[in-house]
VOKE-264928 format. One record per residue (C-alpha): residue in three letters; residue number from 1; y, x, z. Coordinates in Angstrom, 2 decimals. Example, Ala and Ser with C-alpha at 12.3 -4.5 7.8 and 13.67 -1.06 7.14 Angstrom:
   residu   num     north      east        up
      ALA     1     -4.50     12.30      7.80
      SER     2     -1.06     13.67      7.14
END
This chain:
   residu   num     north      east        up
      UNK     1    112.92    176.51    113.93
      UNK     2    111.90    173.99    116.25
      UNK     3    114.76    171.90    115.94
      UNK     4    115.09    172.38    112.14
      UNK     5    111.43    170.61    112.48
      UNK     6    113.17    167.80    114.52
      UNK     7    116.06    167.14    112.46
      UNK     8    114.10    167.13    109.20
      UNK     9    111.58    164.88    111.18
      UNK    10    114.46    162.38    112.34
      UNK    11    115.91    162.25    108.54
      UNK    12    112.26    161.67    107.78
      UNK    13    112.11    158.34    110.06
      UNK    14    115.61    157.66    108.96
      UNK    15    114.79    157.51    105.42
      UNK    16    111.74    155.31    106.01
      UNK    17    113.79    152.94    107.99
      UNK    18    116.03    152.00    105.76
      UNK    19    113.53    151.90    102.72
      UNK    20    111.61    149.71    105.10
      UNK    21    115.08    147.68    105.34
      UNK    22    115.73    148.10    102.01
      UNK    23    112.46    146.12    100.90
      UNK    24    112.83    144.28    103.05
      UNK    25    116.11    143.05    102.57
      UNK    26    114.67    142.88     98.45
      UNK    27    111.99    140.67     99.19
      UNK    28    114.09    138.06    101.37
      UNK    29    116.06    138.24     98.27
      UNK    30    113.44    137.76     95.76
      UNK    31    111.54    135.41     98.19
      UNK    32    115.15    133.78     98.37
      UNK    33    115.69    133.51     94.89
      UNK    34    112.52    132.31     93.94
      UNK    35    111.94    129.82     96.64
      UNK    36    111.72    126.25     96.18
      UNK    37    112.22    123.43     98.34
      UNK    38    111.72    120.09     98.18
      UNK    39    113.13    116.75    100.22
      UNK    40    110.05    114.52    100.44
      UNK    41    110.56    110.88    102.07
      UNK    42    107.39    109.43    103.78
      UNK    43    106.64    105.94    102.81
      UNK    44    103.44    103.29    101.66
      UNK    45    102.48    104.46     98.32
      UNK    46     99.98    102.95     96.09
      UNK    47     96.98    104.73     94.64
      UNK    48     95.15    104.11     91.76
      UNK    49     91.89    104.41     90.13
      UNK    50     90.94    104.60     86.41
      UNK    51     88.14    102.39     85.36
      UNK    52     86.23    101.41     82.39
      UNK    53     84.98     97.32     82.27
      UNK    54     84.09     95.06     79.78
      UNK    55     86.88     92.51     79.18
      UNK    56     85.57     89.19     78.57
      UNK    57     87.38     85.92     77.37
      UNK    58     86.12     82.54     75.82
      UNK    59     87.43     81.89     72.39
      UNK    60     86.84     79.79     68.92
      UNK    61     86.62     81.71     66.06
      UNK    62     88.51     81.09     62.87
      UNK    63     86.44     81.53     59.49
      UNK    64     87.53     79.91     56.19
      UNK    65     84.79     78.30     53.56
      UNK    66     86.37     80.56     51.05
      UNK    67     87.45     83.89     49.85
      UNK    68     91.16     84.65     49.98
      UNK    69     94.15     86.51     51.29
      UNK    70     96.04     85.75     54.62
      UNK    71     99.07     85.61     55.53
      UNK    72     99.61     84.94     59.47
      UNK    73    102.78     83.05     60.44
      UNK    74    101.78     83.71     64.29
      UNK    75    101.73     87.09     65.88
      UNK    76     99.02     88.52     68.24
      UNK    77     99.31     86.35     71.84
      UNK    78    101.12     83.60     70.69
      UNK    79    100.38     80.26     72.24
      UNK    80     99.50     77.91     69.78
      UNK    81     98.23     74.32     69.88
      UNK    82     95.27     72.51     68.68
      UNK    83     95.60     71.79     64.87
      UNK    84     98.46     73.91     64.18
      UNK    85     99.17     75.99     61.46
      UNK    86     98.60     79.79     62.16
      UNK    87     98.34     80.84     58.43
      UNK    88     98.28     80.08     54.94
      UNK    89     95.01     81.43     52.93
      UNK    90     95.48     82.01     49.28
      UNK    91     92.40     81.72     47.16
      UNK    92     91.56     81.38     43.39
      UNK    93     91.83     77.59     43.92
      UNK    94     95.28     77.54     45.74
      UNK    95     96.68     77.69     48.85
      UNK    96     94.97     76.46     51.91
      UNK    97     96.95     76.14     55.60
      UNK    98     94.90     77.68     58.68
      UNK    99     94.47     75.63     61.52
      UNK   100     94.00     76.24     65.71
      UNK   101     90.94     75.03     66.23
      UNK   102     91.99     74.85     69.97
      UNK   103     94.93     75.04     72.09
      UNK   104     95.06     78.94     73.44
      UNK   105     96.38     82.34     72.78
      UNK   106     95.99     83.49     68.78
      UNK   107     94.85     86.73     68.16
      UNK   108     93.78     88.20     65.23
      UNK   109     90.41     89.32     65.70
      UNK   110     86.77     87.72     66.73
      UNK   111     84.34     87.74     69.31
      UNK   112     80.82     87.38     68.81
      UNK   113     79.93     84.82     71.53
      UNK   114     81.99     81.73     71.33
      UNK   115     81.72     79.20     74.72
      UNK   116     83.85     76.72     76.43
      UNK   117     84.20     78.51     79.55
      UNK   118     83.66     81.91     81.21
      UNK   119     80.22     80.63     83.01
      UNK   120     78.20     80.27     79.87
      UNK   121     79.95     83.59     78.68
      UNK   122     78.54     85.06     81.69
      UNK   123     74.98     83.11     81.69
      UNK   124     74.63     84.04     78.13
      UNK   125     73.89     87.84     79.55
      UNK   126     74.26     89.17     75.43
      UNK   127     76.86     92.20     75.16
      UNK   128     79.94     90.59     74.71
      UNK   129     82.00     92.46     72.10
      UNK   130     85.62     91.64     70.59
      UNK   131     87.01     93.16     67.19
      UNK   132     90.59     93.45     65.70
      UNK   133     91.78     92.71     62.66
      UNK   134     93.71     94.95     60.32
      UNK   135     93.11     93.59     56.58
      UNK   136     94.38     90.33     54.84
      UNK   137     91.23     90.16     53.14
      UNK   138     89.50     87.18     53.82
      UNK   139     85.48     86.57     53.38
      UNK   140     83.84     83.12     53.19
      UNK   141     82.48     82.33     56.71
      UNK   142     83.28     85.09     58.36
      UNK   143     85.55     84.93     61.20
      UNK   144     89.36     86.52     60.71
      UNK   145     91.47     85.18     64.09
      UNK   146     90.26     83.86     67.21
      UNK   147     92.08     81.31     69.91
      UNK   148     91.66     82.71     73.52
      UNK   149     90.86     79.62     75.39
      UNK   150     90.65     81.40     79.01
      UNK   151     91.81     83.76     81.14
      UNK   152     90.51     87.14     80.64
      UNK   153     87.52     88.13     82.93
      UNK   154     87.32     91.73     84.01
      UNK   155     83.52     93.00     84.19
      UNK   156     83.09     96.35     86.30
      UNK   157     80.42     98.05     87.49
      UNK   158     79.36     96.96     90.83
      UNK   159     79.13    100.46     92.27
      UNK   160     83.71    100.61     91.30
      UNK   161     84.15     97.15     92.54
      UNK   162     83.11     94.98     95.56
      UNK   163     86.03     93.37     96.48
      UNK   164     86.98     89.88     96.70
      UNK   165     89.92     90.40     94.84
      UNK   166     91.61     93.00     92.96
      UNK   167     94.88     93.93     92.13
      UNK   168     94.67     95.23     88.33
      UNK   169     97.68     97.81     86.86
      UNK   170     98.59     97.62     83.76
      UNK   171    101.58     99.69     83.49
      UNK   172    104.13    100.68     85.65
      UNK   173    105.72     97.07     84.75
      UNK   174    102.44     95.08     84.54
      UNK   175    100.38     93.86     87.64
      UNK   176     97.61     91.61     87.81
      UNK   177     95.40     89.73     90.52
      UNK   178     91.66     89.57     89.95
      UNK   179     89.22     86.64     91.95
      UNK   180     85.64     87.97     91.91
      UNK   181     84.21     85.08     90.21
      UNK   182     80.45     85.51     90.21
      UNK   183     78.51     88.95     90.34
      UNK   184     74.76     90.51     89.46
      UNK   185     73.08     93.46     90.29
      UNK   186     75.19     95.59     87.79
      UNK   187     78.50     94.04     87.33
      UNK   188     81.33     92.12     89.57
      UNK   189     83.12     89.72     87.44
      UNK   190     86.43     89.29     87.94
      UNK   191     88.75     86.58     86.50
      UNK   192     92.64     87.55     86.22
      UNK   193     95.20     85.17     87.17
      UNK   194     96.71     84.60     84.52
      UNK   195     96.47     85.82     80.45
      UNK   196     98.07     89.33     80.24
      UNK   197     97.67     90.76     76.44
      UNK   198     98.15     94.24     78.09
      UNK   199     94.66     94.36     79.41
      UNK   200     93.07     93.02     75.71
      UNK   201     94.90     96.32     74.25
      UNK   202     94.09     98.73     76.92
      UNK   203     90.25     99.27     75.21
      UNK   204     88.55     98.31     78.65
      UNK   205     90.43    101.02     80.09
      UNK   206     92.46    100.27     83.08
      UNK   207     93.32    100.89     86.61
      UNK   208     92.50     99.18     90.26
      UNK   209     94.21     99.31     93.45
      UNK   210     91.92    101.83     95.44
      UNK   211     94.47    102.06     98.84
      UNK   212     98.02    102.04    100.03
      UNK   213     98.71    105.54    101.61
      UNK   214    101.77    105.99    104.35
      UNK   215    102.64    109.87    103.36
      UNK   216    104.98    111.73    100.81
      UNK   217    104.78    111.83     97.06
      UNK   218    105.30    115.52     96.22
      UNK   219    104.77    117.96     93.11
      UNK   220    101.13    119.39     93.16
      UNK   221    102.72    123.05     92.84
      UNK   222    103.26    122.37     96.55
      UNK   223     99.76    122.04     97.44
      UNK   224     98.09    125.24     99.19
      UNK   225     94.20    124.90     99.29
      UNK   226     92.44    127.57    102.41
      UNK   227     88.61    126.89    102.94
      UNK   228     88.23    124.22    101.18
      UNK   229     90.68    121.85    102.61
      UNK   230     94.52    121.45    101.44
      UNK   231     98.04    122.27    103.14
      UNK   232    102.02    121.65    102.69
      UNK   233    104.22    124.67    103.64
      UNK   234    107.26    123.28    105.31
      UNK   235    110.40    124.68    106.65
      UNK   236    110.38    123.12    110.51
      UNK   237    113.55    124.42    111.57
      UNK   238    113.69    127.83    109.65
      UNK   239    110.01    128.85    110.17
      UNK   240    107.37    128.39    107.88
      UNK   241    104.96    125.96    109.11
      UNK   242    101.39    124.62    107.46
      UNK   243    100.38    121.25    107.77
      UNK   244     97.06    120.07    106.75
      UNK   245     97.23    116.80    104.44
      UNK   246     94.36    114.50    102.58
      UNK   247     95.16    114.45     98.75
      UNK   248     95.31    111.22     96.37
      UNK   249     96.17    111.56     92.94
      UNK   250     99.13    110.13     91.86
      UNK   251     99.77    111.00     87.96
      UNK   252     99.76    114.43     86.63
      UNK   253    102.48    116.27     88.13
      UNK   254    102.88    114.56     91.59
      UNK   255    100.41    113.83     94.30
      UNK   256    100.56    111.59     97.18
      UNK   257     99.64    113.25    100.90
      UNK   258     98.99    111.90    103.70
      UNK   259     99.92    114.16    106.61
      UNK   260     97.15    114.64    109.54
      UNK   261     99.47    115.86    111.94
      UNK   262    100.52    112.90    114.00
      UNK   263    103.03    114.84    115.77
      UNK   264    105.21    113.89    112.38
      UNK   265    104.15    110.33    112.85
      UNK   266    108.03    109.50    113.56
      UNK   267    109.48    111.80    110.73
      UNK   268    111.41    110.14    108.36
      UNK   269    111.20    113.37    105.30
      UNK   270    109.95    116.88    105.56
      UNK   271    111.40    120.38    103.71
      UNK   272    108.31    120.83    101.52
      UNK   273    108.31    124.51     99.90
      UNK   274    107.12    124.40     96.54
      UNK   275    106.65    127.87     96.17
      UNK   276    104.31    128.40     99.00
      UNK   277    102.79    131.44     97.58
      UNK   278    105.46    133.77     98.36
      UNK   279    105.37    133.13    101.79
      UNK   280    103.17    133.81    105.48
      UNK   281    103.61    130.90    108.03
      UNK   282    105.86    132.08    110.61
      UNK   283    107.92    133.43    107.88
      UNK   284    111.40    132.95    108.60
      UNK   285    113.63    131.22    105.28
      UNK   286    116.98    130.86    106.89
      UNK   287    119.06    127.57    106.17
      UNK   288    119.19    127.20    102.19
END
């Protein structure tokens, strides 16, 4: 009886062992399966902040002493000289040509502060406002186009922007430097270095250079976050490994880390898992 009790015992154990090995074995294949690794290169990477300013810009207004119907024979940031013919007005007495009434970029739409130069925009301390033009409609002494007569001057909120210079982004193709020209208690002004018509139809809405990070640019589904502060799961040789990192934002699906571990100060890329859920650190992946 005894040893009927030990053998049933031992097939017992036996059977638990290899359903033990059995899940085992299934969840190195499911963690297998679903595990996701990614190749991420350190390097400088440049991060970006989203700001709203006022853009400012001197320009002459273009009004006609009649009612009428434009048609524009320059397009929006076209360089045009003093005197030249931008468009042809039609009114109930005939056709009338448009003239520059300065040398500058043409845009159609108006500002409501005209000056000569960005220091009496600036000294004029009214709420400088720009406004686009959609209609052909013309009314009698009201303005319709504009000439841009200086560079554009970025106002932002002194508590963004202290700087002595700024590098402005566009786009991913556009760049611009900014000179802080002159500043008050609410506002740095800064004047771009040369005319870009990207920033006049971004709305105010544009980005600054907030730092240059040395890290890796990797997909936030990577990103682990214990007590309040954020990890990497990496595969350092075949072991699971946390690192801590700082976090920038980067666009909506990748973020840039910078790695606080200076024992991977001389690492040139690191196995990033991208599934770090599924695993414990000390976890051993195998080479895949």
């Amino acid at each position: 009886m005894n040893a009927k009790k030990i053998i049933v015992t031992i097939a017992v154990l036996v059977i638990i062992v290899l359903i033990l090995g059995l899940i085992n074995d299934l969840r190195a294949f499911v963690r297998k399966s679903l595990a996701g690794l990614y190749t991420a290169n350190f390097g400088y990477f440049e991060i970006y902040k989203e700001v709203k300013g006022n853009l400012l810009f001197c320009a002459k207004n273009i009004s006609a002493d009649q009612d009428g119907s434009i048609q524009f024979l320059k397009d929006d940031f076209d360089f045009v000289h003093k005197d030249e013919v931008v468009g042809i007005l039609s009114t109930k007495d005939g056709i009338v040509d448009i003239l520059a009434p300065a040398s500058g970029y043409f845009v159609k739409g108006f500002v409501n502060i005209e000056c000569d130069n960005v220091s009496q925009l600036i000294e004029n301390q009214k709420i400088f406002r720009f406004a686009w033009i959609e209609s052909d409609k013309v009314l009698k002494d009201k303005p319709f186009a504009s000439i841009v007569v200086s560079d554009l001057t970025v106002a932002l909120p002194i508590s963004i922007a202290k700087d002595n210079s700024l590098t402005i982004f566009i786009n991913q193709f556009v760049k611009g430097e900014a000179k802080l020209v002159y500043n008050n208690e609410e506002y740095c002004f800064y004047e771009v270095s040369e005319f870009l018509p990207q920033i006049l139809t971004s709305n105010g809405y544009l980005k600054i250079l907030e730092k240059t990070v040395y890290g890796l640019k990797i997909p936030k589904n990577a990103l682990i976050k214990k007590s309040g502060e954020y990890f990497i799961y990496i595969v350092n040789g075949n072991i699971i490994k946390d690192v801590k990192v700082a976090v920038f934002d980067y666009d909506p699906k990748f973020a840039v880390v910078k790695v606080e571990n200076p024992d991977f100060n001389d690492f040139s890329s690191l196995i990033v898992v991208l599934t770090p859920r599924i695993f414990k650190i000390g976890d051993v992946v195998g080479n895949f």
